[in-house]
C-alpha positions in Angstrom: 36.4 190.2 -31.4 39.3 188.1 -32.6 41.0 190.7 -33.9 40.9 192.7 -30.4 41.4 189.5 -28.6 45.1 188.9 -30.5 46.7 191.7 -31.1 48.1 190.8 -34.7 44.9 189.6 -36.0 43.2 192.2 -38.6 39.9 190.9 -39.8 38.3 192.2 -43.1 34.4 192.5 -43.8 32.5 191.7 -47.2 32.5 189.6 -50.3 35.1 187.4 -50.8 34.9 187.0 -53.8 35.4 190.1 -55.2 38.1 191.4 -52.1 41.4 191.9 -53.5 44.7 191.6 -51.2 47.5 193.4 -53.9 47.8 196.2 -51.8 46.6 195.1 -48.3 50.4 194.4 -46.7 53.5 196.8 -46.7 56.3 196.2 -49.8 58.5 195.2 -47.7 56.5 191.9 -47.0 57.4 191.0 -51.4 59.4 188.1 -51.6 60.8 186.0 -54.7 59.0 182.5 -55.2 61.6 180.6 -54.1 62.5 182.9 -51.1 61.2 181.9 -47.5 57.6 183.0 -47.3 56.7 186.6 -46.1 54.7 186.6 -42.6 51.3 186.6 -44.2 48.8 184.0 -43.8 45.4 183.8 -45.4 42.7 182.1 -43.4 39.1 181.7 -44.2 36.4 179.9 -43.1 34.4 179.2 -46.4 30.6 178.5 -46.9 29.8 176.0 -49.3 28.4 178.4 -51.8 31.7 180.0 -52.5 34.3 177.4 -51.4 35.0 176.2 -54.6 34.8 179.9 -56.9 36.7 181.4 -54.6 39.5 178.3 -54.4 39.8 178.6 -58.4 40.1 182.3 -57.8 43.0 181.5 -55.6 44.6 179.4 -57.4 44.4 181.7 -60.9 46.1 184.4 -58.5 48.7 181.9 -57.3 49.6 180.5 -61.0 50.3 184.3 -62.1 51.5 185.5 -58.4 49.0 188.3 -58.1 47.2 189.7 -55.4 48.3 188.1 -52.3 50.8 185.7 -53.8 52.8 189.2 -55.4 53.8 188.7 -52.2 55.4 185.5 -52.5 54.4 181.7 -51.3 51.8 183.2 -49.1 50.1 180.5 -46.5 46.3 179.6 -46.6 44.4 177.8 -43.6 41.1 177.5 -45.0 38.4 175.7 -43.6 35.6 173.6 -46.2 32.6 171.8 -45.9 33.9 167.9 -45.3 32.5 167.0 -48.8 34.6 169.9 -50.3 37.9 168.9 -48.6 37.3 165.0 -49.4 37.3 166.3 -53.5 40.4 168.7 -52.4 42.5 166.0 -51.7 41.3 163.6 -53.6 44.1 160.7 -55.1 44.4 159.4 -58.2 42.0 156.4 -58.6 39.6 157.7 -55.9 36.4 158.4 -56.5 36.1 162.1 -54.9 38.9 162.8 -57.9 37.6 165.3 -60.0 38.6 169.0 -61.7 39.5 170.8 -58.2 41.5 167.9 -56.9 43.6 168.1 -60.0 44.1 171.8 -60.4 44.5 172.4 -56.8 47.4 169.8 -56.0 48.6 171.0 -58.9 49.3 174.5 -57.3 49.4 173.7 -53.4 50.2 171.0 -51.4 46.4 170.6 -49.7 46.0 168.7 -47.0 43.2 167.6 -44.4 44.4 168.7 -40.6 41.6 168.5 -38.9 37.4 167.9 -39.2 35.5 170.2 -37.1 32.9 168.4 -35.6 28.9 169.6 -36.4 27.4 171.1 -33.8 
């Protein structure tokens, strides 16, 4: 339904964890590193029991710019359980600080936008 409702929107079925994106855009969307990023934009809306597998996956495809990121600086909106996005963005000295706080910030520049209220 979103996808019909915008138009631009292509939405993709199955397990996230072992979906691959290498091939999903034209090769005309590749871009260096340092160029401006291509017009891709991941967004996911993760369940707790794969949130954090599926960020490390991520972030081992962004430190050797495969899959998606052959692409270039490719843009992730993804959505966490609170708990998940507290450890994300975790500081130094704060208690939430722990292994994904480290590696992520050490790859992207995460940051909290917005908590969805339960329902």
């Amino acid at each position: 339904m979103l996808a019909d409702a915008s138009g631009r929107l292509t939405a993709y079925h199955g397990d996230v964890l072992r979906f691959t994106m290498d091939k999903l855009f034209p090769e005309e969307c590749v871009r260096g590193w340092s160029d401006v990023c291509p017009n891709i934009h991941v967004i996911g809306n993760l369940p707790f029991s794969v949130s954090t597998p599926l960020l490390f996956n991520y972030i081992e495809n962004i430190s050797n710019k495969s899959d998606a990121w052959r692409y270039g600086r490719v843009k992730m909106t993804l959505t966490f359980q609170k708990e998940v996005a507290e450890r994300i963005v975790a500081q130094p000295g704060d208690d939430q600080r722990c292994r994904v706080s480290v590696v992520v910030q050490n790859f992207c520049d995460a940051k909290v936008k917005t908590l969805i209220p339960g329902v």
